[in-house]
C-alpha angles and dihedrals in degrees: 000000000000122000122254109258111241113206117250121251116259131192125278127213093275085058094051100047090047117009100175105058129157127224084265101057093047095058077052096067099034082064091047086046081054098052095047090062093043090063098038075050101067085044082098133165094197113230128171105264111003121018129225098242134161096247099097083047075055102049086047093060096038104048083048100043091049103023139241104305095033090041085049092045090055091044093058093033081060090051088041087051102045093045088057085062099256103146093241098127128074122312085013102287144136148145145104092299092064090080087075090057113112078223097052089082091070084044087060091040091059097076093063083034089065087034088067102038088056087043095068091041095065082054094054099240094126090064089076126061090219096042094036084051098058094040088054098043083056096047088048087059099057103069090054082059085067102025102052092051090048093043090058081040105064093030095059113025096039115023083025094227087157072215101184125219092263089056099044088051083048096051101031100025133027100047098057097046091086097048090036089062094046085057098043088051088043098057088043087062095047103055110039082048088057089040086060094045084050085056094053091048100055080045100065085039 
């Protein structure tokens, strides 16, 4: 039986605009990958229990731009952050008391959310509107996969909301599809169109 090929990584948009990097420069820019999505952070629609924010239009950009590992790494680095009681997430909070946020779960969800998004952009598919597009929408959805759960959980085992599916749909789903796949279209828009500067670049070079 053969095995099934795996595409080769490719570079992202960190390797191109500057392919020979040091350790140090790399934790530069998974800080920088942490900022980014503290200020998309405090762009916030405020809803009852989770608020529409920037910051998954953030982890988008970042996980593409570095990569899987760095945009992980800066992921984590923002949750690290904002537990330690720096005001990075929405509405300019943070602490150990966020984990008892019905919210903190997408918060959680964001690090494989970058993972992925890095993920299909060593594969080059951020490098195309239409490819970038499918691979972003993927990377939006995983966060939900945390953040839903968390969200039932902390409803219902520690305020004792007895919150139902349909509520907790209502509450951590349906009212961030539309706006998620803005983002995620958004951000399909943003990188190909600095791929291709990066293109003209290497070309007056």
């Amino acid at each position: 039986m053969s095995a099934i090929a795996v595409p080769a990584r490719r570079p992202v948009l960190a390797d191109a605009l500057a392919p020979h990097r040091t350790r140090v420069q790399d934790a530069g820019l998974v800080l920088a990958g942490t900022a980014v999505v503290a200020l998309l952070a405090q762009v916030t629609i405020p809803l009852p229990l989770v608020p529409i924010t920037g910051q998954t239009l953030g982890v988008i950009l970042v996980g593409a731009a570095l990569g899987s590992r760095r945009g992980a790494a800066a992921l984590l680095t923002y949750l690290l952050v904002g537990l330690a009681g720096a005001p990075v997430f929405a509405e300019f909070s943070g602490g150990p008391a966020s984990v008892l946020s019905p919210s903190f779960g997408f918060i959680l969800g964001f690090v494989p959310a970058a993972f992925v998004a890095g993920w299909f952009a060593e594969r080059a598919w951020d490098r195309r509107p239409v490819l970038a597009l499918a691979g972003f929408v993927a990377a939006s959805a995983v966060p939900f996969l945390v953040g839903v759960p968390y969200l039932a959980m902390i409803m219902n085992a520690v305020m004792g909301a007895e919150m139902g599916l349909g509520g907790v749909l209502a509450a951590g789903l349906w009212p961030f599809l539309p706006g998620g796949l803005v983002k995620a279209a958004l951000a399909a828009m943003l990188i190909p169109g600095a791929w291709r500067a990066v293109r003209r670049l290497d070309e007056r070079r």
